[in-house]
N, C-alpha and C positions, 0 to 999 in steps of 0.2 A: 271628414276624410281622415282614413290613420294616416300619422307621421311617423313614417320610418325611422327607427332608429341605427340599424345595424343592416348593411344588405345583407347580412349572411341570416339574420333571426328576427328582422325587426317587423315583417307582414304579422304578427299574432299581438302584436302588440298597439296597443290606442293612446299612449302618452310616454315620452322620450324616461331613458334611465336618470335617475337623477346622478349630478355631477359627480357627486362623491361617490356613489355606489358602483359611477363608470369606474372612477380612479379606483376603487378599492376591489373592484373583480379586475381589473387588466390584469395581465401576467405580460406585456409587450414590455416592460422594464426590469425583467431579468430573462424570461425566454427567447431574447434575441438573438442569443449567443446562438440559438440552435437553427439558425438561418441558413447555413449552408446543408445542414443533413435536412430540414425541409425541404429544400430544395432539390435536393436528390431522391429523395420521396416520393416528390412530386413529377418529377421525370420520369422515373421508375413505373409509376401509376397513369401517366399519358401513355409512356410506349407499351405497357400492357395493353390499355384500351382500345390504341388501334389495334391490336394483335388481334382481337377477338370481335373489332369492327365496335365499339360502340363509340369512337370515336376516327375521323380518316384519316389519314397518312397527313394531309396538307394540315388538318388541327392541329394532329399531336405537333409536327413539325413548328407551328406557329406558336405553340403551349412551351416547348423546348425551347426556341428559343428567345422565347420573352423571357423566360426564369432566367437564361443563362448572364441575359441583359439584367436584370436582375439583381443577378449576384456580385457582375463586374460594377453597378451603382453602388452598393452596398459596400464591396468591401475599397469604394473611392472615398468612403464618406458621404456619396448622394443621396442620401434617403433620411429620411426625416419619419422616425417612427411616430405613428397616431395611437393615440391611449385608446380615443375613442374605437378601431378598430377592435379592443381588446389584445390580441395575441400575433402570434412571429404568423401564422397561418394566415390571417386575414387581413393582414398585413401585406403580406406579399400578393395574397390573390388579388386584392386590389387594385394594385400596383400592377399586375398581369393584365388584368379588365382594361385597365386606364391606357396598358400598351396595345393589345389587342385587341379589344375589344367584345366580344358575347365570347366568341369563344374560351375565353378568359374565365366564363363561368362555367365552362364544362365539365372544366378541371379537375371538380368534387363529385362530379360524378362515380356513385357506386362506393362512397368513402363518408366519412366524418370526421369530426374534429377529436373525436376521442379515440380511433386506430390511429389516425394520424399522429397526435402528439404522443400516444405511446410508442409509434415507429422511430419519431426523431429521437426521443429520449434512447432507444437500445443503438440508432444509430451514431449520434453523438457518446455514448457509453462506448460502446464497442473502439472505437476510436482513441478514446480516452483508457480505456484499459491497453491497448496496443501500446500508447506511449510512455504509460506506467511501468508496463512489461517490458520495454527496452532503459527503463530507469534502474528498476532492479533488477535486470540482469547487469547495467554498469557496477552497479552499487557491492553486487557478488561480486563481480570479477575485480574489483579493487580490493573485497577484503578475503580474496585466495590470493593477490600476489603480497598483499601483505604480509598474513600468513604465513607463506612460503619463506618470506625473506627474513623472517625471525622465528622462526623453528626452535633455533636453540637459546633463543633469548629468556631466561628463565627469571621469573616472577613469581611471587607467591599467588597460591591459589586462597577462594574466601570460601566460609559459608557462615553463613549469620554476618557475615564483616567482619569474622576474626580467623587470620593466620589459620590455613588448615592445614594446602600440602602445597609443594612447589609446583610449579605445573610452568609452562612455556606461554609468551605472551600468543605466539602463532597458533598455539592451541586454544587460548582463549578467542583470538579473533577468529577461528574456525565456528566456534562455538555463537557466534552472530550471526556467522554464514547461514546456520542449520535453522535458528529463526526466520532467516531473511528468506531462505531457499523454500519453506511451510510456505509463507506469504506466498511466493510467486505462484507458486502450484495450487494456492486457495483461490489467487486472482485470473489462471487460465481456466479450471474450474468452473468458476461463475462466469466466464467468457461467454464458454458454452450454453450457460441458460442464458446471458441477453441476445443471442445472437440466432432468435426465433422470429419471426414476422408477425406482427400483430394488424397490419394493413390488409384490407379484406372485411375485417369485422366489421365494419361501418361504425353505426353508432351503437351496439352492442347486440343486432341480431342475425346481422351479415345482409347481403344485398340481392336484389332481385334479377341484377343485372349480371350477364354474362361472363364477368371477371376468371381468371385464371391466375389463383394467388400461387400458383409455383414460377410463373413465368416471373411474378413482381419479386419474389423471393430470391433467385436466380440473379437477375438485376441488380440485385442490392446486398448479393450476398451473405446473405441468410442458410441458414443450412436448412431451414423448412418452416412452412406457415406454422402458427398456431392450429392449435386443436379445435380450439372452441372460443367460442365470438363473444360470450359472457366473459371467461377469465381473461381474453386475450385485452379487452379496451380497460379491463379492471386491475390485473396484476401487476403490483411493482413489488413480487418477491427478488426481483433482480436489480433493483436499487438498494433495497434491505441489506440483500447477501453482500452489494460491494461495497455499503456502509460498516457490514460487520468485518470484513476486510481489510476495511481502511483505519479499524478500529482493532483489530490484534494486529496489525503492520505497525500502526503508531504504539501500542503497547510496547511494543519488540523495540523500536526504537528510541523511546523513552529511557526503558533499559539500558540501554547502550548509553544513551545520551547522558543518567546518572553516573555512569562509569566512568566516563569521560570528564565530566564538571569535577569527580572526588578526583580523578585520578592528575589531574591537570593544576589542583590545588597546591600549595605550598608543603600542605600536611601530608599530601601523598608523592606529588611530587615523580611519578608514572611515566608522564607524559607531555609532549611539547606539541600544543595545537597550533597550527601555523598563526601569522597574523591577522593575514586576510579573513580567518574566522574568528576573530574576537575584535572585542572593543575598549575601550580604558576605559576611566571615570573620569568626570566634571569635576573631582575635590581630588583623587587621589591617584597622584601622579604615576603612583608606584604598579598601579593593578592593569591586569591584564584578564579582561573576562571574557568566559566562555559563551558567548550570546549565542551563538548558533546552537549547541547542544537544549540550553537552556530553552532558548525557544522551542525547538523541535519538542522536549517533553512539553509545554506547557499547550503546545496545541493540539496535545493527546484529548485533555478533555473536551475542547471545541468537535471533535471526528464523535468522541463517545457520546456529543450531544446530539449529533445529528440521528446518528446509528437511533436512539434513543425516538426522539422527535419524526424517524419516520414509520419507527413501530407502532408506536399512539397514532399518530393518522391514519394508519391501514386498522387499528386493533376494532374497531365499532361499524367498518361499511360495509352496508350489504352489497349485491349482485346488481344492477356492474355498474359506471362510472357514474363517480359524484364528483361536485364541483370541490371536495375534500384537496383530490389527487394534483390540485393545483401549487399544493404547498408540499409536491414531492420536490420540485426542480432544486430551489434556493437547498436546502441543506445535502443533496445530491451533489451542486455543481461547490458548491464550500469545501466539500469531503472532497473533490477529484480535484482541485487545486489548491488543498491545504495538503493531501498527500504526492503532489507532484513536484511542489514550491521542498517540503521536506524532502524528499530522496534528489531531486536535485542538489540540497546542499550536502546531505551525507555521502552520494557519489562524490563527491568535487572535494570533502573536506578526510572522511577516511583512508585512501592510499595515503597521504599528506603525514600521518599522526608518524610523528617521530619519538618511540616509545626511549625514557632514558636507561642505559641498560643496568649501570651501575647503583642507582637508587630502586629500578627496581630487586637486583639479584640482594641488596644489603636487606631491603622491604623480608624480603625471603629467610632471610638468615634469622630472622627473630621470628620469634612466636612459636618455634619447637616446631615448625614445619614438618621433619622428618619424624616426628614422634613413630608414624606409624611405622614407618620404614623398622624403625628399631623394634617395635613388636612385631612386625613380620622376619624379622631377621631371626627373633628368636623362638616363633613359632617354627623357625623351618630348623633349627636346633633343636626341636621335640617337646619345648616347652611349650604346655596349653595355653589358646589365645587369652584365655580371661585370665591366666597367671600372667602373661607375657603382658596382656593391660594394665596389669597391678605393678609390674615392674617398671614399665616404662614409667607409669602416673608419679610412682615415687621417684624418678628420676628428673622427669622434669623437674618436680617442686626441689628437688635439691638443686636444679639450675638456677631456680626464680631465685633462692636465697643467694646463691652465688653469683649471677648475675651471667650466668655460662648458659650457651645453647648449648645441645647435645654435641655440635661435633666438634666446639670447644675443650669438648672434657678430655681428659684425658682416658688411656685404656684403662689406668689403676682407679679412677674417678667410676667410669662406668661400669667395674667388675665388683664394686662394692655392692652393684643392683643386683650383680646375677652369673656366675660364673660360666653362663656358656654362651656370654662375651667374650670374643677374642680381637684380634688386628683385625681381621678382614671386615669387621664393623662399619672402618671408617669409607668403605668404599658403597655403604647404603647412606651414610650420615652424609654425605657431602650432597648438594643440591644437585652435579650433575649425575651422580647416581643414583639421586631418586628418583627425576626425572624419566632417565635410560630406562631404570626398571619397567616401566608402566609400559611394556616391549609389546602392544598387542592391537590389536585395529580400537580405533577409538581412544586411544589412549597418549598421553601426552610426551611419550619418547621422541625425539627431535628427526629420526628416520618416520614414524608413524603419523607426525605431523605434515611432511612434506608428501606422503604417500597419501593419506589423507587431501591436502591440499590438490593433487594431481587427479583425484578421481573427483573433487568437487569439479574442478576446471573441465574436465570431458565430460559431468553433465550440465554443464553451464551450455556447451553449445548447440544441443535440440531444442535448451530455451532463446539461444536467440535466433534460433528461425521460428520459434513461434509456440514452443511450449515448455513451461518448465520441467524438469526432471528431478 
């Protein structure tokens, strides 16, 4: 006589899984998480079924609320997940049989285990992109009021890491914003592609039975089934896309998070990161470190790994589900709560940054910042720009040996470069009129930044009822 191993699979079979082969296929010890959107699944897919009769009003009724019993076990701690079941699905249905009884196995009727877990997976996503999306919309809106309220705070600007032009820190924290604001709008984006219905396909050719996959669609809010029952049990381009996602979001914040670690250092001296986001040392009384930035870049490569790891798993399978797609979850659910855990702390710790104004504005005054300023002052005097570079260039170097910035020098100092220097020079050499001048959208004059500032804030708000702008 066969011994069953599995109720769900085990009539084809003439001798039990071996032990290790059960533990080393279960997925029940990380797909548990996705117990509640199964569950809602599965509801979804009873009250279809009575809709078009292939199950009656008193089943489905008896189906609904075993699950709901269920869920309230589950989320008491009542339930004791079995390996031996394999997975969160048969798991539960079980568990359903055990309360209900036959009916309990109706349940899968017209479905399988592979629309199914690809339903949970977009329905636990979709969820999870929802709460990401009201992350980064906090996460902008801390750094537009920041922004705002240092407009005229002015810091040198870099490029290579070296002193280039003054610029405003507000305009630099805008300039996060405009990373941060791409992210949002990549993340509602790919909203849209998980938020298709794969339930219906069955096990990859669709079903004989009656079903009505716009009603189950409808249910569970879906904006429409899939197309077709091969790609639908098979494709995880929509874990892919919000791994790549999750992976220019942590680039972007990495970014920042460098800026922050140099800028908070002694050498730079920028900025004051509160306490509550940093930590001291075991030997050195003195230090105050930036853990939180520091970590947030270091778990960039953790997201790049995954991004990575689930491209090689889709890169070689054919049409349509293999037992491959079981190692989509773990680096899926790593990605959506390593970039949930990050924009939680950069919400909570960016409005917070207490930039120093005085270390940065001194930062500013060296490195010939205004250089250009004084070649455009003397381009607009009719000198050509490559003479007006050549002039400036030898002025600088006559600073480095004197140890004078440009607006140090004096007028008789600066006419030795070029006689059509005059006084009103020093109203481009000084920081707030280099600033000022950059007078045009985009640009870092202390009106332009809060104008700036103000049109981020009113598209901030269609994102958070639910898309970014």
């Amino acid at each position: 006589m066969t011994q069953q191993t599995n109720q769900s699979w085990g009539g084809r079979f003439s001798e039990p899984t071996d032990a290790f082969v059960a533990a080393f296929t279960a997925s029940i010890g990380f797909d548990q998480r996705l117990y509640h959107h199964d569950i809602r699944g599965s509801i979804a897919h009873a009250t279809m079924l009575a809709r078009v009769g292939v199950l009656t009003d008193d089943e489905r009724d008896a189906i609904v609320e075993g699950l709901n019993d269920i869920e309230r076990d589950i989320e008491a701690g009542n339930i004791e997940w079995s390996v031996e079941l394999e997975d969160i699905h048969m798991n539960i249905e079980a568990r359903l049989t055990d309360k209900i009884g036959i009916t309990g196995k109706k349940l899968h009727t017209g479905r399988s285990r592979n629309d199914q877990i690809a339903t949970d997976i977009r329905l636990y996503l979709r969820d999870e992109i929802d709460a990401i999306g009201s992350e980064l919309g906090r996460l902008r809106e801390g750094m537009i009021e920041l922004a705002d309220r240092h407009a005229d705070t002015i810091m040198p600007g870099f490029t290579h890491l070296q002193t280039a032009q003054p610029v405003t820190f507000g305009h630099h924290v805008l300039a996060w914003q405009e990373m941060i604001t791409r992210d949002h709008e990549r993340l509602m984006d790919c909203r849209r592609r998980v938020n298709i219905l794969p339930l219906g396909a069955a096990a990859l050719a669709g079903t004989t039975y009656p079903i009505d996959r716009h009603v189950t669609a409808e249910l569970l809010g879906f904006d429409r089934p899939a197309e077709n029952s091969l790609d639908a049990v098979s494709d995880r381009d929509f874990a892919i896309e919000f791994t790549s996602f999750a992976s220019i979001l942590l680039m972007h914040m990495s970014r920042i998070s460098e800026e922050l670690v140099l800028w908070s250092s002694a050498q730079f001296d920028f900025i004051d990161l509160p306490d509550r986001f940093c930590t001291g040392s075991s030997i050195m009384p003195q230090k105050k470190n930036p853990d939180v930035p520091e970590l947030v870049r270091g778990k960039t490569g953790r997201v790049y790994g995954h991004l990575m790891s689930l491209l090689t798993l889709m890169k070689s399978q054919p049409l349509a589900y293999n037992k491959d797609n079981q190692e989509d979850k773990e680096p899926l659910f790593d990605s959506v709560d390593t970039v949930k855990g990050c924009l939680r702390a950069f919400a909570d710790m960016i409005p917070a940054i207490e930039p120093k104004k005085t270390s940065m504005y001194e930062a500013a005054r060296k490195g010939f910042s205004t250089a250009t300023d004084l070649a455009d002052y003397l381009v607009r005097a009719g000198v050509a720009f490559r003479d007006a570079h050549e002039i400036v260039g030898t002025s600088v170097a006559y600073g480095i040996k004197q140890g004078k910035d440009l607006s140090d020098m004096t007028l008789e100092e600066l006419r030795q470069f070029s006689s059509d220097i005059h006084e009103d020079v020093f109203d481009v050499l000084t920081l707030e009129g280099s600033v000022a001048a950059r007078n045009h959208i985009g640009g870092t004059a202390p009106h332009q930044v809060r104008a700036s500032a103000q049109r981020a804030r009113d598209a901030l708000k269609p994102a958070h009822a639910g898309g970014a702008q």
